[in-house]
Biopython code that builds the backbone (N, CA, C, O; Angstrom):
import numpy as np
from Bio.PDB.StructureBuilder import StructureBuilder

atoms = [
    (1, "UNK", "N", (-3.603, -13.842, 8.831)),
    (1, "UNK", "CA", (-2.587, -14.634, 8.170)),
    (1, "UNK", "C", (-1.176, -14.168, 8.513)),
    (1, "UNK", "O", (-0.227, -14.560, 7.835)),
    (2, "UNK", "N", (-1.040, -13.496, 9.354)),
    (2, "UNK", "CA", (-0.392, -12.464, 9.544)),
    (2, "UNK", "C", (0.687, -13.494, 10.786)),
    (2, "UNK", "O", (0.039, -13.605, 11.826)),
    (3, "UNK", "N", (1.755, -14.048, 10.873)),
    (3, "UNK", "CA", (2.573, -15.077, 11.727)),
    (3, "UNK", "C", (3.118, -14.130, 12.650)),
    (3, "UNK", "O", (3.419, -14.707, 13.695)),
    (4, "UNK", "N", (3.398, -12.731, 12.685)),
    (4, "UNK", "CA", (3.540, -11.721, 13.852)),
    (4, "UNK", "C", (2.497, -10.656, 14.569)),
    (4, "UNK", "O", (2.735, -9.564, 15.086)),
    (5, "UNK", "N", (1.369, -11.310, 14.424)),
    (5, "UNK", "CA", (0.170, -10.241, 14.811)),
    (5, "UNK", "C", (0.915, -9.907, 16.524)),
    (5, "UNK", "O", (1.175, -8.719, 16.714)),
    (6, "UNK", "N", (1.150, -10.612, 17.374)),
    (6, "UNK", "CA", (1.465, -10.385, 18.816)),
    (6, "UNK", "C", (2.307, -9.294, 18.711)),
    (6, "UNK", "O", (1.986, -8.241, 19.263)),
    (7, "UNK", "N", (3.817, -9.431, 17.791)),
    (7, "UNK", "CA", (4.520, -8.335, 17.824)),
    (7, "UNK", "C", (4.219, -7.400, 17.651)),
    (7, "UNK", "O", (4.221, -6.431, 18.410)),
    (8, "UNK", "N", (3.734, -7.537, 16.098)),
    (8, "UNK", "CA", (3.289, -6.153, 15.966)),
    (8, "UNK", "C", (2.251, -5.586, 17.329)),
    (8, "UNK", "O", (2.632, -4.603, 17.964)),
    (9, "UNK", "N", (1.085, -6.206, 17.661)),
    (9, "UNK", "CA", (0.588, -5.896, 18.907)),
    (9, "UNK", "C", (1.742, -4.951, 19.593)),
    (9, "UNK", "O", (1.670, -3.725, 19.677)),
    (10, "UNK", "N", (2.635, -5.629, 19.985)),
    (10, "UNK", "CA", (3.265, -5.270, 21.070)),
    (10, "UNK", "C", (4.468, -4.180, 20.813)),
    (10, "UNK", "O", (5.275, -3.592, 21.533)),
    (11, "UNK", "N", (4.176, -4.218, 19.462)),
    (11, "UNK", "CA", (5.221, -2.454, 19.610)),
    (11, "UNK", "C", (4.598, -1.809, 19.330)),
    (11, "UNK", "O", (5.212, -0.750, 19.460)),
    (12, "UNK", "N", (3.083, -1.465, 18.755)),
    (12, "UNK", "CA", (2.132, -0.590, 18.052)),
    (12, "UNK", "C", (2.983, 0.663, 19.304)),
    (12, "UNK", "O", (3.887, 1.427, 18.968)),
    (13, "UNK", "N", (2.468, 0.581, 20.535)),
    (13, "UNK", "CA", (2.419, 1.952, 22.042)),
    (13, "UNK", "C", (3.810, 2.436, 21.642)),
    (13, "UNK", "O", (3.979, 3.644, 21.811)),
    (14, "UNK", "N", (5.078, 1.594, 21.034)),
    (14, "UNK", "CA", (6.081, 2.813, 20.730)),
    (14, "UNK", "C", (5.962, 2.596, 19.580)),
    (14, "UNK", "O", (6.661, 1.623, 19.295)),
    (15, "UNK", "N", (5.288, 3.095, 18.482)),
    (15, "UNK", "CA", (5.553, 3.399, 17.063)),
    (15, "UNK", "C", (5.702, 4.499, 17.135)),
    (15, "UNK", "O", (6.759, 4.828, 16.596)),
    (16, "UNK", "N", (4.910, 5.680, 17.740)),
    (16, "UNK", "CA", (5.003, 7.303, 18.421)),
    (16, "UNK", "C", (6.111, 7.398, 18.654)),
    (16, "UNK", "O", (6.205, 8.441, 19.301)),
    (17, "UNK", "N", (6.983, 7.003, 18.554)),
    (17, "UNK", "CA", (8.457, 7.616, 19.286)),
    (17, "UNK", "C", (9.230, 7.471, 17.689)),
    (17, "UNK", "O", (9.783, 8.438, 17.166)),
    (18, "UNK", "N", (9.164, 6.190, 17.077)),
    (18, "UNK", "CA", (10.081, 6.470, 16.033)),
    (18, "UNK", "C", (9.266, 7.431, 14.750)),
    (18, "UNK", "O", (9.790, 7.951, 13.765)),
    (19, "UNK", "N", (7.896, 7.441, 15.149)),
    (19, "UNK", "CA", (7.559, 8.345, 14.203)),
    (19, "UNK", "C", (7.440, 9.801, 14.321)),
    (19, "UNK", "O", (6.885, 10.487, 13.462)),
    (20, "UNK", "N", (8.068, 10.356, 15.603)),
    (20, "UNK", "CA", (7.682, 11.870, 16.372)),
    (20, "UNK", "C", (9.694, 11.989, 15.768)),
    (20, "UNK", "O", (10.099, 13.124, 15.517)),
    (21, "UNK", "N", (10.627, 10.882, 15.624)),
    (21, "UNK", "CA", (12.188, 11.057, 15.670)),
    (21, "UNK", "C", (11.928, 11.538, 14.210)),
    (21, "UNK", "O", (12.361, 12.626, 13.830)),
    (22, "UNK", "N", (10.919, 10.367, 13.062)),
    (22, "UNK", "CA", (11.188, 10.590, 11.781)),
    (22, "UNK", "C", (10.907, 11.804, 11.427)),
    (22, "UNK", "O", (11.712, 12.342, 10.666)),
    (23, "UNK", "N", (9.571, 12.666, 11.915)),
    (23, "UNK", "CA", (8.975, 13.829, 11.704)),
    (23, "UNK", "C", (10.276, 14.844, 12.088)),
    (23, "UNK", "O", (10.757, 15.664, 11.305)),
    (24, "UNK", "N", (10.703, 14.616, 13.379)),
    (24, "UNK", "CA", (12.038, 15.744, 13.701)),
    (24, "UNK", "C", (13.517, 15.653, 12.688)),
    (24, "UNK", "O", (14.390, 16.517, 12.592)),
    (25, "UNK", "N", (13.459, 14.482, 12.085)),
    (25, "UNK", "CA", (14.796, 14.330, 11.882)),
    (25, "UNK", "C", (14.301, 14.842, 10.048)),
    (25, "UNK", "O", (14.971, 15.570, 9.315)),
    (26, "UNK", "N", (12.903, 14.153, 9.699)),
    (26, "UNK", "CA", (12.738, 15.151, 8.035)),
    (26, "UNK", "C", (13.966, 14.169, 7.190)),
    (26, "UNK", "O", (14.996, 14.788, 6.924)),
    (27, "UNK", "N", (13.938, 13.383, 6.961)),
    (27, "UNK", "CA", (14.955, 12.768, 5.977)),
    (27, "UNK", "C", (14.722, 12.915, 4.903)),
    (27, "UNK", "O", (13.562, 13.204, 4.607)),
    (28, "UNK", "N", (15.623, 12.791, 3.969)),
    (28, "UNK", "CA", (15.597, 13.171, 2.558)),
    (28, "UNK", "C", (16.435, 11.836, 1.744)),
    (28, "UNK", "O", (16.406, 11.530, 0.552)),
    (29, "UNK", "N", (17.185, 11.187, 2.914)),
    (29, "UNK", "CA", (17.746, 9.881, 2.388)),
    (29, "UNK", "C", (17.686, 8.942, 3.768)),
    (29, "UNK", "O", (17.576, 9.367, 4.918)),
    (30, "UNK", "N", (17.798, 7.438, 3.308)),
    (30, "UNK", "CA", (17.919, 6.222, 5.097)),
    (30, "UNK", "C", (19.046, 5.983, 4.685)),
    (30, "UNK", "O", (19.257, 5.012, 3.960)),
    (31, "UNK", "N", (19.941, 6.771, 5.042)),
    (31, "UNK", "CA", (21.376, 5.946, 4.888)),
    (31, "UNK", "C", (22.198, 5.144, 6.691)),
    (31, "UNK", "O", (21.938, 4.829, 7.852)),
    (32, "UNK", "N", (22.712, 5.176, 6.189)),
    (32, "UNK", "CA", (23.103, 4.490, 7.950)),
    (32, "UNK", "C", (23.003, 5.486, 8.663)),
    (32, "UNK", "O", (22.279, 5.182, 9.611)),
    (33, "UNK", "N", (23.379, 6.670, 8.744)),
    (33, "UNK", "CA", (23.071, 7.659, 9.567)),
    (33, "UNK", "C", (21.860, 7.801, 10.571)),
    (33, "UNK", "O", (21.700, 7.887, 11.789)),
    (34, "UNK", "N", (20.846, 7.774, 9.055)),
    (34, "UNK", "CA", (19.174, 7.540, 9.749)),
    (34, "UNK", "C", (19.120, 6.782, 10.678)),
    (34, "UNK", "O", (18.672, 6.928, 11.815)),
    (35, "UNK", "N", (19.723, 5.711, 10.037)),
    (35, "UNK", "CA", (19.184, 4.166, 10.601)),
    (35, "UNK", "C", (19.812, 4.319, 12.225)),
    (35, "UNK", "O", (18.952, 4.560, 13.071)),
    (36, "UNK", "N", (20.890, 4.227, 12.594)),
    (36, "UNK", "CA", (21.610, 4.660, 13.794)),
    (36, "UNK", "C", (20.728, 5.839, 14.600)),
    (36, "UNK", "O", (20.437, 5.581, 15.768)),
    (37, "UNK", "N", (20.415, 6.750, 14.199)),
    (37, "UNK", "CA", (19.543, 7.487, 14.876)),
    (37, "UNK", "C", (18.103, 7.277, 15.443)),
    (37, "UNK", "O", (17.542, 7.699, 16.454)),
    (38, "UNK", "N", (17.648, 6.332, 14.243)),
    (38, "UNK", "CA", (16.461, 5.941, 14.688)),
    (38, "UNK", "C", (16.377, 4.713, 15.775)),
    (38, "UNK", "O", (15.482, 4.597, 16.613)),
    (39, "UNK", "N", (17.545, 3.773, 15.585)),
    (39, "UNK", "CA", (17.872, 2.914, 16.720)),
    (39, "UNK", "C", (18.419, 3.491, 17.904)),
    (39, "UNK", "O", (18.569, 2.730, 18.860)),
    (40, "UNK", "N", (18.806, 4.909, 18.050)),
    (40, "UNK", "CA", (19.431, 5.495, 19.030)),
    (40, "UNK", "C", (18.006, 5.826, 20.026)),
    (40, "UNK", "O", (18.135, 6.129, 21.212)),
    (41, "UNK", "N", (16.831, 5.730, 19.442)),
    (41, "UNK", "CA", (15.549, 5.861, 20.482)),
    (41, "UNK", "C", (15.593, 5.007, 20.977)),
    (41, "UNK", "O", (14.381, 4.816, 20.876)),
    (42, "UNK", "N", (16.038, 3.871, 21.702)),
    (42, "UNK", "CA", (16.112, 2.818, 22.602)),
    (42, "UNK", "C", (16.488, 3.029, 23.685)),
    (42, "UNK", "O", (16.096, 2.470, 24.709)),
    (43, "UNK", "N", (17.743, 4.326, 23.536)),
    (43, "UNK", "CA", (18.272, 4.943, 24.129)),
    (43, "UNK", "C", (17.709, 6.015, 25.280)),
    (43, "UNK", "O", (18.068, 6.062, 26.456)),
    (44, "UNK", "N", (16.596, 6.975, 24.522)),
    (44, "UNK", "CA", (15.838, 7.745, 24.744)),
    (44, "UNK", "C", (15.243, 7.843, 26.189)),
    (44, "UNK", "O", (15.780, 7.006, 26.913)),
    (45, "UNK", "N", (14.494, 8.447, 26.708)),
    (45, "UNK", "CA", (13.877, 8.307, 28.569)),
    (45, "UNK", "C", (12.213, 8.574, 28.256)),
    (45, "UNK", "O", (11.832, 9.509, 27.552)),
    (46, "UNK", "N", (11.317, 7.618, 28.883)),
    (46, "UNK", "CA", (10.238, 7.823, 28.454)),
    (46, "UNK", "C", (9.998, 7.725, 29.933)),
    (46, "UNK", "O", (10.884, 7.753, 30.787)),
    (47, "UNK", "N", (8.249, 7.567, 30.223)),
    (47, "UNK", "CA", (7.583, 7.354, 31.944)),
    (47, "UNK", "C", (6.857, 6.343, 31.430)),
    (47, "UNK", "O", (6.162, 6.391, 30.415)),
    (48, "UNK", "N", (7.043, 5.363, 32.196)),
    (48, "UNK", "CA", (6.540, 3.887, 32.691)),
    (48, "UNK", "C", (6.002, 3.336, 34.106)),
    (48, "UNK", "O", (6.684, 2.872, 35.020)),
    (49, "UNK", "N", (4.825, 3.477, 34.063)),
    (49, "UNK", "CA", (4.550, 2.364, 35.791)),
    (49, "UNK", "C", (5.175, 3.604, 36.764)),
    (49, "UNK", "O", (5.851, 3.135, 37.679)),
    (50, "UNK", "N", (5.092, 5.157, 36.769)),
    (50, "UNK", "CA", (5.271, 6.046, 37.188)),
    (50, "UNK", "C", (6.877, 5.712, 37.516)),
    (50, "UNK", "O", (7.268, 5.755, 38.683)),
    (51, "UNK", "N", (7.695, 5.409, 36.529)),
    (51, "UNK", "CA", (9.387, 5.594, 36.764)),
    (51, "UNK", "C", (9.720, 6.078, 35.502)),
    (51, "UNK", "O", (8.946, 5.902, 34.561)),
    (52, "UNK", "N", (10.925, 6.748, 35.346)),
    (52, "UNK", "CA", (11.551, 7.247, 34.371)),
    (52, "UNK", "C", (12.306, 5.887, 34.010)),
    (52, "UNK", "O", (12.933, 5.308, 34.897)),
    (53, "UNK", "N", (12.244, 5.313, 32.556)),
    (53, "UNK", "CA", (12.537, 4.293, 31.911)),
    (53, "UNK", "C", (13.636, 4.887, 30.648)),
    (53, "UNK", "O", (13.390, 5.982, 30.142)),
    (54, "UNK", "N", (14.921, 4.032, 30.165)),
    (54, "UNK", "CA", (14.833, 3.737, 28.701)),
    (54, "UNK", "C", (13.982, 3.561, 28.131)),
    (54, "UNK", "O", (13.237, 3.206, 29.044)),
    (55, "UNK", "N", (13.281, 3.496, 27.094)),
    (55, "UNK", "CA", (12.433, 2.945, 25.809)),
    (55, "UNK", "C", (13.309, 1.236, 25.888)),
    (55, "UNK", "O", (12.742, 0.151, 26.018)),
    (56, "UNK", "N", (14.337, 1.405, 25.801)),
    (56, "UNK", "CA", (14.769, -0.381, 25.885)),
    (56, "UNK", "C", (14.047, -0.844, 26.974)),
    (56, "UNK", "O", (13.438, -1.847, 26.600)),
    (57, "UNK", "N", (13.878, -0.666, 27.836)),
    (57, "UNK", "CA", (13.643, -0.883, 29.743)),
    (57, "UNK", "C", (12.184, -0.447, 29.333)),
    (57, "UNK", "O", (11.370, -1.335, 29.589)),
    (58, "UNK", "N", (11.761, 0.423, 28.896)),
    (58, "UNK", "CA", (10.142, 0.690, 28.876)),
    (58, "UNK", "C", (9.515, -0.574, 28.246)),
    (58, "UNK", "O", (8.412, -1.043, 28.524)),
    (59, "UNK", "N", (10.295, -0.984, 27.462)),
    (59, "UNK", "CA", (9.623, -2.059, 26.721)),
    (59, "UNK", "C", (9.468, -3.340, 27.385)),
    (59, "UNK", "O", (8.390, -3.903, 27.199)),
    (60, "UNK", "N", (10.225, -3.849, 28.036)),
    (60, "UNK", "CA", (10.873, -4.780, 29.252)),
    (60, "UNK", "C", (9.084, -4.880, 29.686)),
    (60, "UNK", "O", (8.222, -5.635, 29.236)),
    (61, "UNK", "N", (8.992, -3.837, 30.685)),
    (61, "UNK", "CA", (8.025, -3.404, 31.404)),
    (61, "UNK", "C", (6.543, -4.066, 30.590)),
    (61, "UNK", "O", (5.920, -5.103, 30.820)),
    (62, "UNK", "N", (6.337, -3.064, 29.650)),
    (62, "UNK", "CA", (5.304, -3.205, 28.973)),
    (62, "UNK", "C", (5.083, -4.507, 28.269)),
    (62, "UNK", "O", (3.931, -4.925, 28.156)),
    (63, "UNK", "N", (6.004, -5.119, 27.829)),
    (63, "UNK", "CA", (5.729, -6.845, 27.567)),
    (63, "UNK", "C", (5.626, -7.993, 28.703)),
    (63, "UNK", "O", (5.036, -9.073, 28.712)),
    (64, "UNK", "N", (6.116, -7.591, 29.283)),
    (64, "UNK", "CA", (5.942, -7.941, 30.998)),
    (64, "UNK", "C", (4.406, -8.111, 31.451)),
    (64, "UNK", "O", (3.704, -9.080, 31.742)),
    (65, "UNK", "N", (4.189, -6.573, 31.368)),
    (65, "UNK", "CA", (2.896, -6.657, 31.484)),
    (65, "UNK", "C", (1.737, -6.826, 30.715)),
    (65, "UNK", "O", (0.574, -6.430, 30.794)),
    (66, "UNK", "N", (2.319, -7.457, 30.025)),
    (66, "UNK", "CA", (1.179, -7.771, 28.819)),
    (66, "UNK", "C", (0.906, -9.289, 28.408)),
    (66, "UNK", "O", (0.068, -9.845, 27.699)),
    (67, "UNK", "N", (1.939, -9.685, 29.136)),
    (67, "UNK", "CA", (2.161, -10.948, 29.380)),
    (67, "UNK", "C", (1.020, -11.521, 30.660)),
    (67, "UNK", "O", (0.062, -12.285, 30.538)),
    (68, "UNK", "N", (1.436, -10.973, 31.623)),
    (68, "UNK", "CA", (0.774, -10.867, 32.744)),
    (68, "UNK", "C", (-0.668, -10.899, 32.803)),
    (68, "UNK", "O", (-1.374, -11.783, 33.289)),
    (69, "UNK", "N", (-1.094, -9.570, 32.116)),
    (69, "UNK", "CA", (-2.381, -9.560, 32.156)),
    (69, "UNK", "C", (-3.281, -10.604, 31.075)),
    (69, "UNK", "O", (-4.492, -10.806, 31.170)),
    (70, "UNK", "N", (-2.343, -11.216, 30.015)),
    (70, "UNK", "CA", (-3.158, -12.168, 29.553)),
    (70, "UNK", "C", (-3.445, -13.367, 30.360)),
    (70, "UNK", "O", (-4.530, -13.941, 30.453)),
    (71, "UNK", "N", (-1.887, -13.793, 31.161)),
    (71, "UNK", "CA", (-2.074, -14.807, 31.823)),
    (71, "UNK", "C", (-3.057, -14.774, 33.279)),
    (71, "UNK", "O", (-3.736, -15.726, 33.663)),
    (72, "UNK", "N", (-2.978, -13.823, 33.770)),
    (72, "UNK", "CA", (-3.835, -13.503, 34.715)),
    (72, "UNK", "C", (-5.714, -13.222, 33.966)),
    (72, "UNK", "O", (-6.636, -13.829, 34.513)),
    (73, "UNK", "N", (-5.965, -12.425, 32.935)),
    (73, "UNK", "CA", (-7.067, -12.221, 32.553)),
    (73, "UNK", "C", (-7.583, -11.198, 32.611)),
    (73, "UNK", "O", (-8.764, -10.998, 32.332)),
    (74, "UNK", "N", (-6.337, -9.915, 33.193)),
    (74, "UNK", "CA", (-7.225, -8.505, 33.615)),
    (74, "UNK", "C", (-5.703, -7.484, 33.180)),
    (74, "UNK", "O", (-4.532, -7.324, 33.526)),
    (75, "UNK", "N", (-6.407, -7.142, 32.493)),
    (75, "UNK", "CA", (-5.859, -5.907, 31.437)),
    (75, "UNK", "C", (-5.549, -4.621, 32.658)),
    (75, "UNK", "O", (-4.803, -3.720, 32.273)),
    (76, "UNK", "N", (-6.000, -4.542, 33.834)),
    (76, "UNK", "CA", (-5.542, -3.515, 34.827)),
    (76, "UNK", "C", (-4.093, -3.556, 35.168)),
    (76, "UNK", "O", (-3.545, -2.684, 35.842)),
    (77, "UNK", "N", (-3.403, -4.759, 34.606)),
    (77, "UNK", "CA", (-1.866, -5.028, 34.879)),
    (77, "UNK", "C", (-1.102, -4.454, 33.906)),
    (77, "UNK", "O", (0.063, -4.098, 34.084)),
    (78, "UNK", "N", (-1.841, -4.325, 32.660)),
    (78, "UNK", "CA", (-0.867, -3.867, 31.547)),
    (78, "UNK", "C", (-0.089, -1.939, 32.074)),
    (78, "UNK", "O", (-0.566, -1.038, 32.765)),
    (79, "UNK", "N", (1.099, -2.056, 31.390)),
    (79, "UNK", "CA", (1.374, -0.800, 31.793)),
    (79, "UNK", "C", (1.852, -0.013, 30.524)),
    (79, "UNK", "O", (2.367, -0.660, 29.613)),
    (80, "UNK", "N", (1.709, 1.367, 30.410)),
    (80, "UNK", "CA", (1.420, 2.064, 29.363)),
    (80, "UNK", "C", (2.616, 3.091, 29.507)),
    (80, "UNK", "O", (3.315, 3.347, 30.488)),
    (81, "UNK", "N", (2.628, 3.520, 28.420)),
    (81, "UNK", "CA", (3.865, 5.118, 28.481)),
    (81, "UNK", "C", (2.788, 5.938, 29.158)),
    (81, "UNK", "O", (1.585, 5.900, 28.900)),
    (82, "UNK", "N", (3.404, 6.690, 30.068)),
    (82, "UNK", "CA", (2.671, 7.906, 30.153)),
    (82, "UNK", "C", (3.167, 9.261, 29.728)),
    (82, "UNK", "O", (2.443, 10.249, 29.847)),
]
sb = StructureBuilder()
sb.init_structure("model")
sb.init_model(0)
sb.init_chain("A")
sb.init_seg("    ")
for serial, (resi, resn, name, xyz) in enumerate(atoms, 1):
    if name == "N":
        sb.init_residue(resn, " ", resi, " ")
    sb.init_atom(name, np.array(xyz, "f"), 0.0, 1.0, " ", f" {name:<3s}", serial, name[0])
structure = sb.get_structure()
């Protein structure tokens, strides 16, 4: 019943990043501060499709290919953080 199951799908592979920032950062309040920091992982450098990516640009990638491999039919296209 769920009208964003795809999205959510499709950010589950970076939930690990804002939840490895929340664990480091230990908040005690979400004031804008948080919030800015935690949007500042977009920013961040992850490995994609063996290139060093943004997380903005990683994501690019990975919906790309997820796109792909539905339309094509073979999940060997999708591409993953490594």
């Amino acid at each position: 019943f769920n009208h964003f199951n795809l999205s959510c799908d499709l950010m589950e592979p970076f939930r690990i990043l804002i939840d490895r920032k929340v664990v480091r950062m230990m908040p005690t309040e979400f004031t804008s501060r948080e919030k800015y920091a935690l949007l500042d992982v977009l920013n961040d450098t992850v490995t994609i499709d063996n290139s060093r990516q943004t997380v903005l640009n990683a994501m690019r990638i990975f919906c790309r290919s997820a796109f792909a491999a539905m339309r094509e039919g073979d999940a060997a296209l999708l591409r993953f953080l490594q």
